[in-house]
N, C-alpha and C positions, 0 to 999 in steps of 0.2 A: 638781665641784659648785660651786654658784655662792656667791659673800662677798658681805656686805652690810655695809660701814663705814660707819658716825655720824663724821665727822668733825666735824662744828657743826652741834646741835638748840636752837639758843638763838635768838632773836630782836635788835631795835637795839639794847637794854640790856644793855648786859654784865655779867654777875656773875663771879662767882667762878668756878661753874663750867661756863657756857654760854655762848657769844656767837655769833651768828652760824648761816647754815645752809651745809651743805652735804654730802653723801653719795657715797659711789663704789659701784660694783658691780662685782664682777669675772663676766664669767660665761666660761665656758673659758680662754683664755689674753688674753684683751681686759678691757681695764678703762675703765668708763662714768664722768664725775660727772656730776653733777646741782645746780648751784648751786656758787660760788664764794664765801664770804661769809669776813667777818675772820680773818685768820691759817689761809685753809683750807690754802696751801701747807704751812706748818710744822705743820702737824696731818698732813697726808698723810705729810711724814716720821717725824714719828712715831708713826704707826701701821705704820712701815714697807716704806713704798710710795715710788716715786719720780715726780717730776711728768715726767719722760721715758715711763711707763708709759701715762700718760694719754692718748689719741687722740682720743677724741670728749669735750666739753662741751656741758651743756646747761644751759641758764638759762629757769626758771621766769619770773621777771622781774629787770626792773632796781631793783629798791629795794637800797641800799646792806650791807642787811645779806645780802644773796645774788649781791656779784657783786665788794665792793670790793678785795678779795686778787686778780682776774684779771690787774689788770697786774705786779704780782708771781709768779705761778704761769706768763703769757705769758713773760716776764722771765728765770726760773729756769729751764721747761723748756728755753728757747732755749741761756742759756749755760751752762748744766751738761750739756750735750747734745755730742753729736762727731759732727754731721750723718748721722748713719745712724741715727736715730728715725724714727718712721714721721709722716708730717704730719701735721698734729693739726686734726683738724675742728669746729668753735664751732657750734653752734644754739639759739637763743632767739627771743622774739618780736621784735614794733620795736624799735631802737636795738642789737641787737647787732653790726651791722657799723658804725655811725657811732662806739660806742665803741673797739670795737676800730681804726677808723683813729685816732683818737683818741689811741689809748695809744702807738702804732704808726709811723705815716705820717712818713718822713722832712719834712717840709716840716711840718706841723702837729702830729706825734703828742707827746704830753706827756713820751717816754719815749725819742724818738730821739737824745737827745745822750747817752745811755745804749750803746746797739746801734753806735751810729757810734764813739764810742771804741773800743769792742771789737771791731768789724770793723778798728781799724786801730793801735792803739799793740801794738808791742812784745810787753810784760808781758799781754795776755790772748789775743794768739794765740800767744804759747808755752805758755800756759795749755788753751788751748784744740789743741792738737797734741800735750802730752802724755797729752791721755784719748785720742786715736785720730783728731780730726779733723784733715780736709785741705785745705792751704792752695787758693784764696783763701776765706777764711772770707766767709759771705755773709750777710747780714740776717736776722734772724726773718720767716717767710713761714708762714700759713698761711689752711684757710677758714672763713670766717666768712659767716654764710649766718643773715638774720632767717627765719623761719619762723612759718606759722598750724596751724590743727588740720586733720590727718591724718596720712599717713605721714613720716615727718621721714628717717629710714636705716635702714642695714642693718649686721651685719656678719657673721661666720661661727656661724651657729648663732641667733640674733637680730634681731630687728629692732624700731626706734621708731617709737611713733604717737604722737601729743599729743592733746587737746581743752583747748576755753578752759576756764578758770576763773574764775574772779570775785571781784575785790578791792580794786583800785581805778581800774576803767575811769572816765571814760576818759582820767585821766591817763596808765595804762601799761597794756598790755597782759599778759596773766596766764595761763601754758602749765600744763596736767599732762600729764606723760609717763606712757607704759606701756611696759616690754622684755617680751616674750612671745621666750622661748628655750627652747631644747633641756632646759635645766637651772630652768623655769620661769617664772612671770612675778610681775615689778614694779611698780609705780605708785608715781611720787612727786609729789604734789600741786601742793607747794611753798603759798603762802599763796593759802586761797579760803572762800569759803562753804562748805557741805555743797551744790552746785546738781547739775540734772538731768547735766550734762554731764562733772563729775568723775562720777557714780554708775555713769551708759555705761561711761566709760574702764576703770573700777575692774571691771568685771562680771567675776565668778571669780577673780580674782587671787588671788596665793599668799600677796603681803607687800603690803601698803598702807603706803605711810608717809606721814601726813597730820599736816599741822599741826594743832597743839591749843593755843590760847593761853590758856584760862582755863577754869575752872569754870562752867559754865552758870550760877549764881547770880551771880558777880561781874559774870559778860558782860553778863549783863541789869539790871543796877544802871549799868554805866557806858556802855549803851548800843552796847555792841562785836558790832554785827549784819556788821560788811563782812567778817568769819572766820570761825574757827569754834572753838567750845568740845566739853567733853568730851561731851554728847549727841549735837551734831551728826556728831563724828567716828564715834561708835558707830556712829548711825542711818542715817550712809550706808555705814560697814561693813559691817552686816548686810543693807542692802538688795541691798549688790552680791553678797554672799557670798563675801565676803575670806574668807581661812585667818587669817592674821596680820594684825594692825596694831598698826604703828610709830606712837608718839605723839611728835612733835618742836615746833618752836618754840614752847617751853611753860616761859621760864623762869620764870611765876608759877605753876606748876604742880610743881614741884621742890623736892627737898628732902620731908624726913620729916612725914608728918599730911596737907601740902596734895597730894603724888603719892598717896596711899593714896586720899585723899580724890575724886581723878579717876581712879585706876583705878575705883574702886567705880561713880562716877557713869555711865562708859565700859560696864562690867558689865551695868548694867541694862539696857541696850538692845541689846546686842552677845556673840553667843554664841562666837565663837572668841577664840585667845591675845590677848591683850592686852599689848606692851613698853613701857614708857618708855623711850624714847630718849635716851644718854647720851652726852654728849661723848666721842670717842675711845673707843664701842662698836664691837664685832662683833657683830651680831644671829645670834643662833643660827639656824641654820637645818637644823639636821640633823632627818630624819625625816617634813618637811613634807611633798617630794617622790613620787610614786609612779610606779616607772619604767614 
């Protein structure tokens, strides 16, 4: 049966107890994320998971609070790894392959006098020989591949499709993904409006997990039309006829009175389960399913 981890439902503010987004799926023996955003490695391990697990990444967009842990999690899977992980595939929209050389690229990357030590002092390739790898140790390699809306991959028992979203064109460009598997389907937004083109993606789904960052009242007082607040999230939940939705980067929605206060609002317009999305949750998912 298929997991769905909250590893960061928080937004660029960080509190206490949110910062950042990013989510995993496990569905059969493969495991998905979806956004890479502050401290998502060290949350993956402690939810206990390992970033050698992880194959495919995907990135909604490049705003900092969903992508700035990738050279860290690139980093770690690489050297805590003994070369017999499976290669680890990246898709986002524009800029995810100029980042990744970026972080990467011996001659340019911001992170190769990192990798170049390690392919060659001593002290970390006996480090690296006592987990199982074999000499000559070789660079971090993998792919990275920008991507628009349609089909994005595949893998055993699943496959992704994306459509655009809308948020802050045309500085960056803005994905939501869908997994449709054996064990069900996904959508995760990542940051948009409520537009026609997430409500498509979203049609039937089992889990929506969609950003929420305010109470419809506050949204319209400070003028926050380029996302979406608690109605919008309902109103395109029920149009699509989600089962589930996941409410995430909402940390002014958190916390006791002001969550009560937008599940209620979410309520009105929205007839299935309703979660708030918690750092370092497991979203329930038993019973959703019908074989």
């Amino acid at each position: 049966m298929s997991r769905l981890f909250i590893l960061g439902s928080g937004n660029p503010v960080p509190s206490a107890e949110r910062f950042g987004s990013s989510y995993v799926l496990r569905v059969g023996d493969e495991y998905l994320m979806f956004d890479c955003g502050p401290a998502t490695t060290y949350k993956l391990v402690k939810m206990g998971m390992s970033p050698t697990q992880i194959d495919n990444l995907f990135f909604t967009h490049h705003h900092f609070d969903h992508d700035v842990d990738y050279p860290c999690f690139l980093l770690t899977r690489w050297d805590t790894g003994s070369s017999h992980e499976n290669r680890l595939s990246v898709f986002g929209p524009a800029l995810t392959e100029q980042l990744t050389e970026r972080i990467l690229d011996e001659q340019t990357g911001a992170y190769a006098h990192d990798w170049i030590a390690r392919i060659n002092h001593p002290l970390s390739l006996s480090a690296y020989t006592s987990r199982g790898g074999v000499l000559p140790r070789v660079p971090p390699s993998l792919d990275a591949t920008d991507v628009g809306p349609g089909p994005v991959t595949h893998g055993k028992g699943w496959e992704v499709v994306s459509a655009l979203a809308e948020h802050v064109e045309p500085w960056l460009d803005s994905l939501a993904y869908r997994v449709d598997s054996d064990e069900g389907s996904f959508v995760f937004t990542g940051d948009t409006t409520p537009c026609e083109s997430v409500a498509v993606l979203a049609k039937g789904a089992d889990v929506l997990v969609f950003c929420c960052v305010g109470i419809d009242e506050k949204m319209r007082k400070e003028s926050l039309n380029y996302m979406c607040g608690t109605s919008g999230a309902g109103e395109l939940a029920e149009r699509a006829g989600a089962k589930k939705l996941v409410l995430v980067h909402n940390t002014s929605v958190g916390g006791h009175g002001a969550m009560e206060r937008a599940i209620a609002d979410v309520a009105r317009v929205y007839s299935g389960e309703i979660i708030m999305g918690e750092e370092l949750m497991e979203v329930p998912l038993q019973g959703l399913f019908v074989p």
